[in-house]
N, C-alpha and C positions, 0 to 999 in steps of 0.2 A: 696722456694728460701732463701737461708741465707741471714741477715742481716748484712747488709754495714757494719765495721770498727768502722764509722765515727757516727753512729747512735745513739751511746749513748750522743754522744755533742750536743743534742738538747733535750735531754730529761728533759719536765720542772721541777717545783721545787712542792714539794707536794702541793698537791689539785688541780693538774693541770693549775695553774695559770702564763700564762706566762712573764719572766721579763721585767716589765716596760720601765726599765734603755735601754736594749739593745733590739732596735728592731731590728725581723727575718724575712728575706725577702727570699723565695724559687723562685730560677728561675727556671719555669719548661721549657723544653726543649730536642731537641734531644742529643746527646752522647756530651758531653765538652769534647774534647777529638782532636789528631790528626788523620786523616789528616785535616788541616783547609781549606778546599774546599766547604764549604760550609753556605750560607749566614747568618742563623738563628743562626746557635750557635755558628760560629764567630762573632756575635753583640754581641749575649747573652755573650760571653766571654770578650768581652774587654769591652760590659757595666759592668761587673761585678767588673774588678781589677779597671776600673776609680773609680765607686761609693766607692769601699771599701778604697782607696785613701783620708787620711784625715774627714773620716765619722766613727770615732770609734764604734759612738753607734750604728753603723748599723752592721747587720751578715748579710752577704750573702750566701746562700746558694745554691749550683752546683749541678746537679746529670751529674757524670762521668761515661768515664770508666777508670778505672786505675785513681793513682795518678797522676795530674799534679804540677812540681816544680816550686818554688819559685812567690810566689801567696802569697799576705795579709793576714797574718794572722786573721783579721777577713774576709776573704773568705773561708767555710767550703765546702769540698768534700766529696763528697758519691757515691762511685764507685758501681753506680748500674748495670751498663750496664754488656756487657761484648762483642760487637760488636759498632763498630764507624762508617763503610764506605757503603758507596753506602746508598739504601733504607734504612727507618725506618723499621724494619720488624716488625710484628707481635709478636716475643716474645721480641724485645726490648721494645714496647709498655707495654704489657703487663708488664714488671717489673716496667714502671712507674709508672703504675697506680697500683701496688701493694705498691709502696714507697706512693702514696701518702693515702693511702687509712690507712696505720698506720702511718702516721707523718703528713700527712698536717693541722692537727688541732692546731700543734707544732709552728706554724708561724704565725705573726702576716700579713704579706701580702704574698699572693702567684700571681707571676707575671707570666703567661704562653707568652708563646713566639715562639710560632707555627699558622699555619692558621689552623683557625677551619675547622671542619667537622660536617655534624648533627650527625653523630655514635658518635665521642671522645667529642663534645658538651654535646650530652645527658648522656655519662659514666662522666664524668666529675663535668654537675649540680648534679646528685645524690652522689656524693664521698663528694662532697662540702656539700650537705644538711644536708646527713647523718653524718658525722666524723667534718667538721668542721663549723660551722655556725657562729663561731664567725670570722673567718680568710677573710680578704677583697681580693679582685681578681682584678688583673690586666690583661686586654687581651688585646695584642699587635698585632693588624691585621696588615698583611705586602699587604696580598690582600685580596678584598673580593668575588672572583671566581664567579662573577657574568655568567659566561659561565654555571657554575653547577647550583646555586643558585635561585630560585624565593627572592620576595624579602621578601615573607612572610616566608621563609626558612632560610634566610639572618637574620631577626628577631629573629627568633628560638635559633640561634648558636651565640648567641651577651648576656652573662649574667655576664657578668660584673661588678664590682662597677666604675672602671674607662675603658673606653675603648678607648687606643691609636690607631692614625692610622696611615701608610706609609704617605701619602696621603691628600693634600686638597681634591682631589677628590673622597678618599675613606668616606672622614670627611663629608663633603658637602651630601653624598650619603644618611649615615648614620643619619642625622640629618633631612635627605628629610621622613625616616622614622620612625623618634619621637625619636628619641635618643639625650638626651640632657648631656650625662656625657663621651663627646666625644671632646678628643682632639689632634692635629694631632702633631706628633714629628718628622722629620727625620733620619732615623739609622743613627748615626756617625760609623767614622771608624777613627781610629790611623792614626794621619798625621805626626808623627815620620814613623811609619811602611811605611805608603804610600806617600811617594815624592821622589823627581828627585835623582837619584843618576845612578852616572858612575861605568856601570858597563864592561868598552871595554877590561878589561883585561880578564874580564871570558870569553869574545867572538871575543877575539883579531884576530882569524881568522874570524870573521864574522866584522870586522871595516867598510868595502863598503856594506856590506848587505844593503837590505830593507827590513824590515822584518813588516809583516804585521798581527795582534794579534785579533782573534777570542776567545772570551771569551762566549759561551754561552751553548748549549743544541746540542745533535745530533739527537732527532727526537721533543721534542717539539720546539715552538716558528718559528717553519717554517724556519729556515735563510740558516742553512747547507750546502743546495742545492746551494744556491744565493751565499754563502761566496766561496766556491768550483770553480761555473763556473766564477764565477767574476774572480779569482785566477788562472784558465788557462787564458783566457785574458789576464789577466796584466801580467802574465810572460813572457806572448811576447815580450811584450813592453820594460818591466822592468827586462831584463836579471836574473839583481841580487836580485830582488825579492825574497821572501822568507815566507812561512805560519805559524804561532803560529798557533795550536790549542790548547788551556787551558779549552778540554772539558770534565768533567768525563762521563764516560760508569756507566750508575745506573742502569740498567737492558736488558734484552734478547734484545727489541727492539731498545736501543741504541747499544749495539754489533753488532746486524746486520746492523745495518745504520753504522758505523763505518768502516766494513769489502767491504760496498760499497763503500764507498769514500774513501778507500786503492787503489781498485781496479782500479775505475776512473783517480783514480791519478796516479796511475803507467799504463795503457793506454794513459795519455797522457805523460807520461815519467819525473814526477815530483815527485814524493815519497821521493826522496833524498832533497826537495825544504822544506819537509815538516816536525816540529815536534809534534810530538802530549805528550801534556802533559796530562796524567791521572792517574797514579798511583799515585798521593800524595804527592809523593817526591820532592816537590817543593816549593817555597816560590811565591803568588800570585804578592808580588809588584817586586820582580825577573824577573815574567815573562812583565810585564807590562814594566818596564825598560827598558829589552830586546829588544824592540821593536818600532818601530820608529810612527806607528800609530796604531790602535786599533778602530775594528767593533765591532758595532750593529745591525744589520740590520733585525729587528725581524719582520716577518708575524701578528705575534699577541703575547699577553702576556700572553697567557691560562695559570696559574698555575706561572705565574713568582711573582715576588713580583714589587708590583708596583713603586720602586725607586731599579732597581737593582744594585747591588753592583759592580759586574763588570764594569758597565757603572763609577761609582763614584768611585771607585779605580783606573782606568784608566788616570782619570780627576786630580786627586790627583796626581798623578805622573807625568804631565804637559802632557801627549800625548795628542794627536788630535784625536779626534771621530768622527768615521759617525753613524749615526744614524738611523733609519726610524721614520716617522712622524705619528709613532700612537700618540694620542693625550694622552694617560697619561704620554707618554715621553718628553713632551714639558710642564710640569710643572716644570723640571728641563732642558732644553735642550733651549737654544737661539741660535741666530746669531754670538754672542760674542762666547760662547764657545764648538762650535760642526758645524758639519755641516749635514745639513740632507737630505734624500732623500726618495723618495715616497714608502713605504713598498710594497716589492717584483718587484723592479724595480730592473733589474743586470746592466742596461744599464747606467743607474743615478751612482748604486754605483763604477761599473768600473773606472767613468767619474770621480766620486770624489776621487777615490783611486791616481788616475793621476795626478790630482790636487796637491792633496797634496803632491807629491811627487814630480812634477814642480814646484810649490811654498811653497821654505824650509821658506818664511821668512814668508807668512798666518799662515804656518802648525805649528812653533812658537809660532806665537803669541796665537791663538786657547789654544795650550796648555798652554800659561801661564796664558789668563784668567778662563778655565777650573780649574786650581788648586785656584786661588782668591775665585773663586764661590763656590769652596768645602770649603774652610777656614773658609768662611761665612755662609754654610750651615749646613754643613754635619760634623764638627768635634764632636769629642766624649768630648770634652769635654763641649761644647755646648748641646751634646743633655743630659748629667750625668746631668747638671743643672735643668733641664727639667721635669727627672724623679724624681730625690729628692725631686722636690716639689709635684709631687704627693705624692710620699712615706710619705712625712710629714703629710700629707692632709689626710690622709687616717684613 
């Protein structure tokens, strides 16, 4: 594989000794690159330009694909990829851990920003042993897949020098099992990017809509099903009703679940009710805006990140959420700002989809303490503070 461009801006100064003056901090991660649809390495991207923001002595370091414009100057890219969408495949992997396996000794911290696995765990602690021993690691758990996981497995895949987590409850888990260099940060997001804005001229012909915003998975997390029949229901009711889906197709089994809920929908003679957003070309707080309320309504979180972002970029842009009451959702999810219902109830969330659409002046206020609650939690510049102080500490 040829080498990145960008690769000789990290090469240290003889004797391998790297500069004191300017610490290098490697985000490792999946493709930095468009389309931004996806949660992990839009964090990874906007932690990147905040920290580089006023923190000179820090480099930050990106593996892309392609060049991205106008980015800090001390934020360095290295177009390693050369695929961004749908899965992580197998040979984009592989050129990671080809990048890291000749530069990661180059970096004074390397912050990985993926959920572990025991396969990329154990490729990982040996690249670290071998090539960099001096280089301190940050693992930033989003979830800890306890569905896959024992917990002596869970142990296994946690080697860390600091290890972040989504999660009081992923933090609390973690410390149940002897981990003491554990501290829990919430993902921020841009709350320029994400808040209220009018947007009735792009959808001047949609002004009496009701349009109702599914942001989630088409065969995990179970909801699909539930969001769909709840959606014949209410368009009875709700004439002008109308379906968001802002779901990406990432493999065969999301295609075929896709090609069913075409089919169901144009049976019940609503296709034209409905858009689906997947190919990319879109702005996520676009569609969020768009839209006059926004579902959650997840069966389970297998594989989700435990503070998902669609839920918190929703919130940020004042909409009203329904929710389901799995319990790692109500670590961010109250009375003030969401409303919830019994996971895999269609009957609850119909009832609350009605609601809020009979009461514009709850369905308000909902959204305006949901964006309060994000300002206080969840901003990126809240969490840039966060991480700095480890980077420092390290």
């Amino acid at each position: 594989m040829k080498k990145s461009k960008k690769q000789s801006d990290i090469t240290p100064p003889a004797g391998g000794l790297i500069n004191k003056v300017t610490r290098r901090i490697l985000f490792v991660s999946r493709p930095i690159a468009p389309p931004w649809d996806e949660a992990s390495k839009n964090f990874a991207y906007n932690l990147a330009k905040e920290i580089a923001k006023n923190n000179s002595n820090l480099e930050i370091h990106l593996m892309t694909k392609g060049i991205l414009p106008d980015l800090p100057k001390n934020i360095i890219q290295h177009p390693i990829y050369t695929s961004s969408q749908n899965d992580f495949s197998l040979s984009q992997k592989l050129r990671m851990l080809w990048f890291l396996i000749w530069n990661t000794r180059k970096f004074n911290v390397t912050h990985l920003l993926f959920t572990p696995t025991k396969f990329n765990s154990l490729i990982l602690k040996s690249i670290f042993r071998t090539f960099a021993r001096q280089t301190k690691i940050i693992q930033t758990i989003a979830t800890l897949r306890e569905d896959l996981f024992s917990d002596n497995e869970i142990r296994k895949i946690m080697f860390g020098d600091k290890i972040v987590t989504y999660s009081e409850y992923a933090k609390n888990k973690l410390q149940s099992l002897g981990f003491d260099n554990i501290e829990k940060i919430y993902p921020g997001i841009d709350l320029d990017e994400y808040s209220p804005k009018n947007l009735s001229s792009v959808i001047s012909e949609d002004k009496t809509s009701f349009i109702i915003n599914f942001t989630g998975e088409y065969v995990r997390l179970g909801a699909m099903d539930d969001v769909i029949n709840a959606f014949i229901t209410v368009s009875k009711k709700i004439p002008k009703a109308k379906l968001s889906l802002a779901v990406r197709v990432k493999n065969e089994k999301d295609a075929k679940k896709k090609k069913e809920v075409v089919a169901k929908l144009h049976k019940n003679n609503l296709l034209k009710k409905v858009s689906f957003h997947d190919d990319g070309n879109y702005k996520m707080s676009d569609i969020y805006n768009l839209c006059d309320i926004s579902l959650f309504p997840v069966r389970d979180m297998k594989g989700k990140f435990d503070v998902p972002l669609a839920v918190i970029e929703a919130m940020a842009c004042e909409k009203p959420i329904i929710l389901s009451n799995i319990s790692i959702l109500k670590e961010f999810a109250n009375e003030k700002n969401s409303l919830t219902i019994e996971a895999g109830n269609v009957k609850q969330l119909i009832e609350a989809i009605l609601f809020l659409y009979d009461n514009k002046h709850k369905s308000t206020h909902l959204g305006i303490y949901a964006r309060i609650y994000v300002k206080e939690n969840f901003s990126i510049e809240k969490t840039k503070k966060e991480y700095l102080k480890i980077y420092n500490s390290l």
